[in-house]
DSSP file (Angstrom, degrees, kcal/mol; ACC not computed):
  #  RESIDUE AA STRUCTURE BP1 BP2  ACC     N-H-->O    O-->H-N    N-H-->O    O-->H-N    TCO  KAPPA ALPHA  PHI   PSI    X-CA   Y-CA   Z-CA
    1    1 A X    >>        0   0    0      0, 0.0     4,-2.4     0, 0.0     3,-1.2   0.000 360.0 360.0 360.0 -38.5  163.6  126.8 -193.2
    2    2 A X  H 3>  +     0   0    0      1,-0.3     4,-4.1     2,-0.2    75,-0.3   0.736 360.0  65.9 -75.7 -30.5  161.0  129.8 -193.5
    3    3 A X  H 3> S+     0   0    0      1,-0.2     4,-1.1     2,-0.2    -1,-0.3   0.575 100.3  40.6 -83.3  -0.1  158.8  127.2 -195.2
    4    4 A X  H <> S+     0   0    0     -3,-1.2     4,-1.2     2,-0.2     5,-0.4   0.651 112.6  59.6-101.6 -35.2  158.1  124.9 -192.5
    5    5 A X  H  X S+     0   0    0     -4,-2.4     4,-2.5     1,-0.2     5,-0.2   0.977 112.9  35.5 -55.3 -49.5  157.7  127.8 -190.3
    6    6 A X  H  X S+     0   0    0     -4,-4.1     4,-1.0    67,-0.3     5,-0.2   0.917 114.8  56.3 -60.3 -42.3  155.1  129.1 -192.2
    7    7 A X  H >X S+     0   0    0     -4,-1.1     4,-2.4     2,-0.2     3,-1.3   0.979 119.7  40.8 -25.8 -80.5  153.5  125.3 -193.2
    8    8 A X  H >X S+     0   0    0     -4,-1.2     3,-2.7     1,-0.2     4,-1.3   0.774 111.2  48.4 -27.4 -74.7  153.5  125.0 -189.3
    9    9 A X  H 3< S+     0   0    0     -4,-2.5    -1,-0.2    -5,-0.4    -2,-0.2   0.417 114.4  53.7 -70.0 -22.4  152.3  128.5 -188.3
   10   10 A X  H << S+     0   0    0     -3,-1.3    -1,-0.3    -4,-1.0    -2,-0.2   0.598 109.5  46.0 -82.4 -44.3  149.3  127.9 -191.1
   11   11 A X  H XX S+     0   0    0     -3,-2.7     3,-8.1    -4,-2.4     4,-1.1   0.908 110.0  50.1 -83.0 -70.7  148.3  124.8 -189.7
   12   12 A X  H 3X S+     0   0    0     -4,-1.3     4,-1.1     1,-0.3    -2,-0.2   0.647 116.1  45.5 -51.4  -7.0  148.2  126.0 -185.9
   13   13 A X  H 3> S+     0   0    0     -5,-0.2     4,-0.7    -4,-0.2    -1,-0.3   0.409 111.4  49.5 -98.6  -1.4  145.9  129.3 -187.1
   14   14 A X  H <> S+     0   0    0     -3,-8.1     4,-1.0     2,-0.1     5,-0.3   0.784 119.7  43.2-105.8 -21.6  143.5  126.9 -189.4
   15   15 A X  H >X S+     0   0    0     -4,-1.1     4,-1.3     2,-0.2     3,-0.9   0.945 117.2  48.8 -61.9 -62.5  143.3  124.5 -185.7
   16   16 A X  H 3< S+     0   0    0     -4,-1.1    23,-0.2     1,-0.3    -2,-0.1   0.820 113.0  39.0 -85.5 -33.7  143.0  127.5 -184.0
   17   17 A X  H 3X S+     0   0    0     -4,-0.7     4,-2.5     1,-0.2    -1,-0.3   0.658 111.9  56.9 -70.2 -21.0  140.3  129.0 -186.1
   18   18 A X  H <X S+     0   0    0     -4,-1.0     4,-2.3    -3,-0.9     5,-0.4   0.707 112.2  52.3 -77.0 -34.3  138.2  125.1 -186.4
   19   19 A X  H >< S+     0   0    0     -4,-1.3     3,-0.8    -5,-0.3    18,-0.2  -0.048 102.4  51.7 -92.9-150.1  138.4  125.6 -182.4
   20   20 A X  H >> S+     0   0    0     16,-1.9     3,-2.8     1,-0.2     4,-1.4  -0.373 112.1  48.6  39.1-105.2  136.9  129.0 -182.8
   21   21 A X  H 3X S+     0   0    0     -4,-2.5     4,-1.1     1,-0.3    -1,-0.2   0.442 113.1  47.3  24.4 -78.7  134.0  127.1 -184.9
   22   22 A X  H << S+     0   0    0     -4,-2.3     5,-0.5    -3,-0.8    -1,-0.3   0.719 116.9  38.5 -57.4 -46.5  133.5  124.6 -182.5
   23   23 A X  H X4 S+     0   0    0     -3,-2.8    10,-1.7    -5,-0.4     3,-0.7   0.971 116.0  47.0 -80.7 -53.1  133.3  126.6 -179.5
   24   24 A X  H 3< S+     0   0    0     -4,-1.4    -2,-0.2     1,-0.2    -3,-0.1   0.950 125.8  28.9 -78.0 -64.7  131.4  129.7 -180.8
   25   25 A X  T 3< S-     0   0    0     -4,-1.1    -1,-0.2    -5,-0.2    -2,-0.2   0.297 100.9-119.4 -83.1  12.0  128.5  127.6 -182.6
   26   26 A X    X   -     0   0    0     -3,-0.7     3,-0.6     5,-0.3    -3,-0.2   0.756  44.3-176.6  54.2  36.5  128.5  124.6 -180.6
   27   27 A X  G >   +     0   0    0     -5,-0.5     3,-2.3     1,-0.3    -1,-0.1   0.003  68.1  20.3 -63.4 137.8  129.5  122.3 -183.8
   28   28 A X  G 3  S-     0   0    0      1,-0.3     2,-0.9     2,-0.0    -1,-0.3   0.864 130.7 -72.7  63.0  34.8  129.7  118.3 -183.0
   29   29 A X  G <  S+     0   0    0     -3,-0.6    -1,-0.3     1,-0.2     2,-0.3   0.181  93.9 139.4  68.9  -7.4  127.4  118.7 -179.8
   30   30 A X    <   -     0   0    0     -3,-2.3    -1,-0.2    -2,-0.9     3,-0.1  -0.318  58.4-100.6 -77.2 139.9  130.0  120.3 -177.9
   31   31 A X        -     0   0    0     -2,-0.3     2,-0.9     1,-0.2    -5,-0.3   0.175  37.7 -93.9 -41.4 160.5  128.8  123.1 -175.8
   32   32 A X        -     0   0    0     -7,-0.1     2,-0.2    -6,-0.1    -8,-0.2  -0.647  41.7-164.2 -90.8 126.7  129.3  126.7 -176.6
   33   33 A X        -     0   0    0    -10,-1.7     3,-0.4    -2,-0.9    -7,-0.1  -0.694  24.3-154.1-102.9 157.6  132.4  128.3 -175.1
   34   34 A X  S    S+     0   0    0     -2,-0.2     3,-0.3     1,-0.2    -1,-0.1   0.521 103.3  50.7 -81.3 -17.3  133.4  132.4 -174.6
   35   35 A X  S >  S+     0   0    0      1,-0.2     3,-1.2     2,-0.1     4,-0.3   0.077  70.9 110.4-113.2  39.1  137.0  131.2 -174.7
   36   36 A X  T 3  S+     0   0    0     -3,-0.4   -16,-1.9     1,-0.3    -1,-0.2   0.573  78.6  57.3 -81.1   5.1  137.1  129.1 -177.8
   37   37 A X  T >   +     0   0    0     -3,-0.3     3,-1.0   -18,-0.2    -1,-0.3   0.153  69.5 104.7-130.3  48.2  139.1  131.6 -179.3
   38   38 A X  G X> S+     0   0    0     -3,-1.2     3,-1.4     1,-0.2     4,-0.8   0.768  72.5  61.9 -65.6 -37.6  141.9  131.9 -177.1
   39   39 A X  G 34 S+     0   0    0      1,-0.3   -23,-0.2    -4,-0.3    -1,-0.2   0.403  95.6  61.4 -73.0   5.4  144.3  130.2 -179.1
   40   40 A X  G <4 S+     0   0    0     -3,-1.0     3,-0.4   -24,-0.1    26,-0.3   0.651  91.5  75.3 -98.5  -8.1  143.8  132.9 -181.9
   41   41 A X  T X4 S+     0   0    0     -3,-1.4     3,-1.4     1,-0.2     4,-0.2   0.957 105.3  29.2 -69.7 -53.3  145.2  135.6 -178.8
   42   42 A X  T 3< S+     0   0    0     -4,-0.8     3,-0.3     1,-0.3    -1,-0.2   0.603 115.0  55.5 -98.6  10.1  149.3  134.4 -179.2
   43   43 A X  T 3  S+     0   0    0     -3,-0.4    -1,-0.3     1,-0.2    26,-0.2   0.347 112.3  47.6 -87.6   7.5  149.5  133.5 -182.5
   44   44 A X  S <> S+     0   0    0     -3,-1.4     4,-1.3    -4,-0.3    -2,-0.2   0.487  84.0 138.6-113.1 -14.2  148.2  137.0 -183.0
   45   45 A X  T  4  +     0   0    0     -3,-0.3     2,-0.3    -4,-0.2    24,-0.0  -0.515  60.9  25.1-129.9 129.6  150.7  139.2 -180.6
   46   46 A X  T >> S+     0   0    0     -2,-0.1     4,-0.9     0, 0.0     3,-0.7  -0.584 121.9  52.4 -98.5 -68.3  152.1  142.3 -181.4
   47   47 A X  H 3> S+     0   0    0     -2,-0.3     4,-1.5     1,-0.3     5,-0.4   0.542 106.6  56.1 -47.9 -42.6  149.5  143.3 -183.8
   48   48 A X  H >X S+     0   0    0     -4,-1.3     3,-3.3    -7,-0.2     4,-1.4   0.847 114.9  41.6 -40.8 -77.2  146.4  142.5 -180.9
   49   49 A X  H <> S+     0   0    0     -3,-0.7     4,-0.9     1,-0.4    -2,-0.2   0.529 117.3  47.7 -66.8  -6.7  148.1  144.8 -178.6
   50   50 A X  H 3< S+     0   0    0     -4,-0.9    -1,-0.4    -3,-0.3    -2,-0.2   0.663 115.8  37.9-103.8   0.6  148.8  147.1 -181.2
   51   51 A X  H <<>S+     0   0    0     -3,-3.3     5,-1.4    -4,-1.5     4,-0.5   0.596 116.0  57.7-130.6 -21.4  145.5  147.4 -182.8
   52   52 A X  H ><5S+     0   0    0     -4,-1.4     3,-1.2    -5,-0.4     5,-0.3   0.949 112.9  47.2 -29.3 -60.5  143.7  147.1 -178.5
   53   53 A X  T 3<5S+     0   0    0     -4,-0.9    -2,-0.1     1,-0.3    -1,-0.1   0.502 115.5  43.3 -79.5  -3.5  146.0  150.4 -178.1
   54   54 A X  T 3 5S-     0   0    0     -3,-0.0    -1,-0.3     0, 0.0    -2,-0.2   0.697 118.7-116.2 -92.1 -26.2  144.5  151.8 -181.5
   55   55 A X  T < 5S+     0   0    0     -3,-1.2     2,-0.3    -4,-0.5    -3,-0.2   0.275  82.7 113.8  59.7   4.1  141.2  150.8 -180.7
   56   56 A X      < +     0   0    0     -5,-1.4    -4,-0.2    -6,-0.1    -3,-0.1   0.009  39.3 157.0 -99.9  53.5  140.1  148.7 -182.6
   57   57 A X        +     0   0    0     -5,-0.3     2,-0.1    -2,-0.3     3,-0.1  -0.368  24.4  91.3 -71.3 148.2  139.6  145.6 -180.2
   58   58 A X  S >  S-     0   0    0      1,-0.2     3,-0.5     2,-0.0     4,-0.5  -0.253  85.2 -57.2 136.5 160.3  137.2  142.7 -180.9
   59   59 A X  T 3  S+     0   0    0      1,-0.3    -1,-0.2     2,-0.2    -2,-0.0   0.271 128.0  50.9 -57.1 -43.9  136.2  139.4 -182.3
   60   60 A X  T 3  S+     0   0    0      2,-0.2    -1,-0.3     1,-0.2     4,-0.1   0.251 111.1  50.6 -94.1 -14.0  137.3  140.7 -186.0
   61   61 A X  S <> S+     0   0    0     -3,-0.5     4,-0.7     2,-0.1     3,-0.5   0.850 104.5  52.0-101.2 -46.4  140.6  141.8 -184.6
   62   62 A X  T  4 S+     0   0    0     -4,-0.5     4,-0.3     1,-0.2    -2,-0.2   0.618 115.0  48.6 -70.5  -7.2  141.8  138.4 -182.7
   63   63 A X  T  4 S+     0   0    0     -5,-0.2    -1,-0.2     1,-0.1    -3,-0.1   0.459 115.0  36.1-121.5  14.5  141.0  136.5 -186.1
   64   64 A X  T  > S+     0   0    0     -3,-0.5     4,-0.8    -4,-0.1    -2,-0.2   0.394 100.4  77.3-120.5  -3.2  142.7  138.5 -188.7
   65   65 A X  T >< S+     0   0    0     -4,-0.7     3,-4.5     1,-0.3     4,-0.2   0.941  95.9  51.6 -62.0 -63.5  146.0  139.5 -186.3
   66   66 A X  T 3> S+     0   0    0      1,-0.3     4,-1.7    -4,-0.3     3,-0.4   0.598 102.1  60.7 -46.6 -25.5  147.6  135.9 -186.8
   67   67 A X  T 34 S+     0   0    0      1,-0.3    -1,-0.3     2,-0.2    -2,-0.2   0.881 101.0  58.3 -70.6 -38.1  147.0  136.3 -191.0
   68   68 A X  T XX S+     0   0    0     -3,-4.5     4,-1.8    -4,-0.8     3,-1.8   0.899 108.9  41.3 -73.1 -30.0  149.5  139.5 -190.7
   69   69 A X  H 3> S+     0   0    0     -3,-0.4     4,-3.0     1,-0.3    -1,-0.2   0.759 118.4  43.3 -96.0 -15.0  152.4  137.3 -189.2
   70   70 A X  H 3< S+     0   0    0     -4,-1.7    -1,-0.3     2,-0.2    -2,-0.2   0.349 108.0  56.3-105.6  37.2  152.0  134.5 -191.4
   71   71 A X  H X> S+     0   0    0     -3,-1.8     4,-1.6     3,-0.1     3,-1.3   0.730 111.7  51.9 -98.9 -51.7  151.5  137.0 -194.4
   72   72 A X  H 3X S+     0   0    0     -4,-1.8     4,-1.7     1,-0.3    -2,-0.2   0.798 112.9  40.0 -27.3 -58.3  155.3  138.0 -192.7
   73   73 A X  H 3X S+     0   0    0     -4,-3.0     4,-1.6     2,-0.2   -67,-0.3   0.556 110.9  57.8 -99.3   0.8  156.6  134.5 -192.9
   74   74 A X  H <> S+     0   0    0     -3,-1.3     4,-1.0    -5,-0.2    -2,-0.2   0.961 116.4  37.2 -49.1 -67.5  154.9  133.9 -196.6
   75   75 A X  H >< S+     0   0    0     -4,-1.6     3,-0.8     2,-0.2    -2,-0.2   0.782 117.6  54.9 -58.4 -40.7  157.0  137.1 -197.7
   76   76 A X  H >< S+     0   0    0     -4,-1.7     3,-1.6     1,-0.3    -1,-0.2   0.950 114.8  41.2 -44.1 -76.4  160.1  135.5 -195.2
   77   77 A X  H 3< S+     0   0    0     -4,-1.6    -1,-0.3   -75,-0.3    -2,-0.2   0.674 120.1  42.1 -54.5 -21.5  159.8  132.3 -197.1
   78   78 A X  T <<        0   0    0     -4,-1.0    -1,-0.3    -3,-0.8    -2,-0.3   0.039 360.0 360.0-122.9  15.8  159.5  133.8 -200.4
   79   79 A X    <         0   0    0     -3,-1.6    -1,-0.1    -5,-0.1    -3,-0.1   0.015 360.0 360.0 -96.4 360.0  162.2  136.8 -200.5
């Protein structure tokens, strides 16, 4: 079971991060957006809000949270 969560959760943070890409460098002609990386915000959550309330907020923060939870449901799967 742990391994399709993580299979999932792996694909929807390498989608979320190609949308990141896209948006931020204008990739494929599409314009550049400020929110292309919204979809790294809840795959990210607690560890944004905990590392906002540390201080450390910012670009670097919203694209590494999501790697701690699916480091969580690697170990999950792999315990």
């Amino acid at each position: 079971m742990w391994k399709w969560i993580f299979i999932g959760f792996a694909l929807f943070y390498a989608i979320a991060l190609a949308l990141l890409a896209i948006g931020t460098f204008g990739l494929f002609g599409q314009e550049r957006d400020p929110l292309s990386g919204i979809f790294l915000i809840p795959l990210g959550l607690p560890w944004n809000l905990i590392g906002d309330r540390a201080g450390l907020a910012g670009p670097w923060l919203a694209m590494l949270a999501p790697a701690i939870n699916a480091a969580i449901l690697y170990w999950l799967w792999r315990r």
